[in-house]
N, C-alpha and C positions, 0 to 999 in steps of 0.2 A: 646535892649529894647523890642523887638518884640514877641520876645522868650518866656518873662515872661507873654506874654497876652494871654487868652485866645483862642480857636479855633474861637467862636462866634466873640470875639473881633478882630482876627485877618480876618476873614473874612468880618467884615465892615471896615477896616481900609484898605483894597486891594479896597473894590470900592469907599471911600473918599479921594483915593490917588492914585494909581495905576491905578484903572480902572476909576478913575470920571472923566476923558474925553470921553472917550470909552461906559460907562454905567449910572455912574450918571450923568453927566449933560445932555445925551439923553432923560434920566428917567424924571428929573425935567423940563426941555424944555415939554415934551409932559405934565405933570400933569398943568402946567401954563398956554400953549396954548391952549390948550381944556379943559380951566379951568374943570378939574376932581373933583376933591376936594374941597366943600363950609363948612364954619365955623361948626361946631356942626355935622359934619356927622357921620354916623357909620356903617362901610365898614368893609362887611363880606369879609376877603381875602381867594380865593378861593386856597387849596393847591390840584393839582391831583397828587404830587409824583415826577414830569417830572423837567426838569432843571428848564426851563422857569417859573413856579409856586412860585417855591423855592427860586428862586431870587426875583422874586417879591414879595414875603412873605419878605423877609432880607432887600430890600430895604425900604416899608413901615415900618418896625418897626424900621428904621432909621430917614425916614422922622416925623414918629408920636414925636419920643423926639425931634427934633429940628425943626416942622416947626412952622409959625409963624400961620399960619391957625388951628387953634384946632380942632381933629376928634379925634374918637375911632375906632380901628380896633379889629377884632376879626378876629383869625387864623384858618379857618374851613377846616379841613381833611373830604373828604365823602368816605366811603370806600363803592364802590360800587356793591363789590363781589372779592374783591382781592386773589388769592392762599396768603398762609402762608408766602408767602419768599417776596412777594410784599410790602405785609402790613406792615411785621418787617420793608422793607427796609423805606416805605415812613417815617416811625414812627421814625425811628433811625436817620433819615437826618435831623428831624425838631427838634430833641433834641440836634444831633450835630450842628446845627445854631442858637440854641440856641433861634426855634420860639415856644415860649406858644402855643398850640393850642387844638382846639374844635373837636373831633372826633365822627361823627355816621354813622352811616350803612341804605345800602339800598341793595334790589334785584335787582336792574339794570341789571347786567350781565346776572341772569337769565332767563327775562323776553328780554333780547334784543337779546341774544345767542338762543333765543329758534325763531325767525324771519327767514324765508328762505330769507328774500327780504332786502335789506338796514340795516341790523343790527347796521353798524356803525352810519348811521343817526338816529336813533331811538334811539339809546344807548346816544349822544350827547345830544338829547332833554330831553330826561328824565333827564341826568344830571344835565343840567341846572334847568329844574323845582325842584330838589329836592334841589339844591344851593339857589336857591331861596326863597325855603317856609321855608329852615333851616336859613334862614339869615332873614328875617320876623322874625321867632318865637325868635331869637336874640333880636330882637328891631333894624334890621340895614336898612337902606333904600340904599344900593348900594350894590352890588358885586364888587369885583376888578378878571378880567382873565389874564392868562397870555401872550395872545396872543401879536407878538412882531413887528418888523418892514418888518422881510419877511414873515411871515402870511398874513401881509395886501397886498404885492405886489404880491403873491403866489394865494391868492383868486381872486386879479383882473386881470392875466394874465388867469387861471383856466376856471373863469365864461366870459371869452373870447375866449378861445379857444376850451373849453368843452362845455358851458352854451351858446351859442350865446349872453352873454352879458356881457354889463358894469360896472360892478359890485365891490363895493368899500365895505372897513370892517371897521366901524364905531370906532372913538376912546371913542365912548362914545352912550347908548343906554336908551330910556327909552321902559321900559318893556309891552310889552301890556297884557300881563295875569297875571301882579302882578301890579295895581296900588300904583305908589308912589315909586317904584322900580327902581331904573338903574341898568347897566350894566357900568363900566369900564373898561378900556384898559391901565394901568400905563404902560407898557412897547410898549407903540407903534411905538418909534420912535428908540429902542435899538435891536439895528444887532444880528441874533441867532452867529456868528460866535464871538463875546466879550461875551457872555452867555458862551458857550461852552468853550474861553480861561479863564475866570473867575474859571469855574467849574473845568478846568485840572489843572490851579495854584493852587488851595488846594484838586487837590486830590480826589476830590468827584465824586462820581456815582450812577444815579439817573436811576428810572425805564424807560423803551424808551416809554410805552405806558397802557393808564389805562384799556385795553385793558386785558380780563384774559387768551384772547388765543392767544397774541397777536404770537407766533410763528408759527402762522399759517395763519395771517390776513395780507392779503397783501393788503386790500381796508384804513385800516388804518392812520392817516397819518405820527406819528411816527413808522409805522412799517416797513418801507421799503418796499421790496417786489413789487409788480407792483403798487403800490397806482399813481395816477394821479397829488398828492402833489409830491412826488419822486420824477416824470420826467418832472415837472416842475421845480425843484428845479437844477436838471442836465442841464437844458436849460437854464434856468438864469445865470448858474456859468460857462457855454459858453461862452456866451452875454457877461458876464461882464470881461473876460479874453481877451477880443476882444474893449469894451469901458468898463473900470470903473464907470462910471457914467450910465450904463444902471437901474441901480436895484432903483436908488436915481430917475431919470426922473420916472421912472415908479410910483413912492411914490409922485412925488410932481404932475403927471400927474391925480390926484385923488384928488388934491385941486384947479385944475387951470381948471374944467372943461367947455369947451367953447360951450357953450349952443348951442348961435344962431350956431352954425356949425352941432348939432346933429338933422338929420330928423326925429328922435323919443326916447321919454322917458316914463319912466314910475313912476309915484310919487303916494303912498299912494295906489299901487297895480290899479291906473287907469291908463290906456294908453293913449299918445299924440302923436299931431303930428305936424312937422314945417306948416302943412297947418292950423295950428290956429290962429295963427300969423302973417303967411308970405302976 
């Protein structure tokens, strides 16, 4: 029966069956507990080309016909400065999944590649403002990223070991330079490693990084190479080869956070301290 469906088809029919323990009910647990999704919304989903994107592009246009909560999404490709072989490829994956989408262009890369100092952070920001004012001029009040369940453990073991700090990755954001704006995270609570066996069951291959030089960006953080994601991500898959449950503590370690224990924080970019209190 399989046979006769579609690629599109058969690719939501692996995560409403095959993979919906593994990815969709991860998917829909994080959209319900961090209530993501309110009645009448219109959620620019953001595509950069990368696995994690793509999926979360297929899953929302799954959840949009069956949930019971009413939204509008729109499929937004930004091509930031992609080579020729990039752009075919993001463009070709979203025909073969069979996602409608929104495609425009920016000079990002130029303007970020031409930086001697943090290019990779500069290039991230302007992406987002340019997701932003294209999902405004939509009519959408949210973004949806792809960012997934080891981005958020990744960034808080990072800004701990890197950052001297505490530092959590929001499943949900309101935007301070775009009023009226959020930020989403559908895929917050789904493992890159069910992303990754999803993607090898049919087949598919996706750019590693929206990155135009990325063969040579090792600050990156799909690009391998020395990036400080990388060898966090090697140290985790230590950890967790030693306790399985190290990468899950770490995740629920960022909703149980025990206040009266911390001698200082920082909220709304102001500093504290237990001597306010104590």
């Amino acid at each position: 029966m399989s046979r006769n469906l579609s690629f599109p088809q058969r690719a939501e029919q692996s995560l409403l069956k095959e993979y919906r323990k593994r990815i969709w009910r991860p998917f829909m647990k994080a959209i319900r507990q961090y209530e993501l999704i309110q009645p009448n919304d219109r959620i620019a989903v953001c595509i950069s080309g990368g696995k994690d994107s793509m999926l979360m592009a297929k899953l929302m246009q799954i959840l949009q016909r069956h949930s019971e909560v009413p939204f509008e999404a729109t499929y937004l490709i930004m091509d930031p400065g992609y080579n020729e072989i990039n752009r075919r490829k993001v463009e070709s994956n979203a025909k073969l999944l069979g996602i409608p989408y929104t495609l425009f262009e920016s000079d990002i890369f130029e303007i970020a590649n031409s930086q001697e100092r943090n290019p990779c952070f500069l290039c991230a920001k302007m992406r987002r403002g340019c997701l932003y004012n294209k999902a405004r001029e939509l009519g959408c009040n949210k973004i949806a990223l792809g960012h997934h369940f080891n981005d958020v453990i990744e960034t808080t073991v990072i800004g701990m070991l890197y950052g001297g700090q505490l530092q959590g990755m929001m499943p949900k954001l309101h935007s301070r330079n775009f009023p009226g704006m959020e930020l989403i995270r559908p895929l917050y609570m789904v493992h890159e490693e069910d992303i990754i066996a999803w993607k090898n069951t049919h087949e598919l291959s996706f750019i590693q990084c929206a990155c135009r030089f990325t063969e040579n960006c090792t600050m990156c953080d799909n690009g391998g190479g020395g990036s400080k994601r990388q060898e966090i991500k090697q140290l985790l898959k230590r950890l967790n080869r030693e306790n399985c449950k190290v990468e899950q503590n770490i995740f629920n370690s960022i909703h149980m956070l025990q206040m009266d224990t911390m001698p200082g924080w920082k909220k709304d970019g102001v500093e504290h301290t237990f001597l306010e209190w104590y």
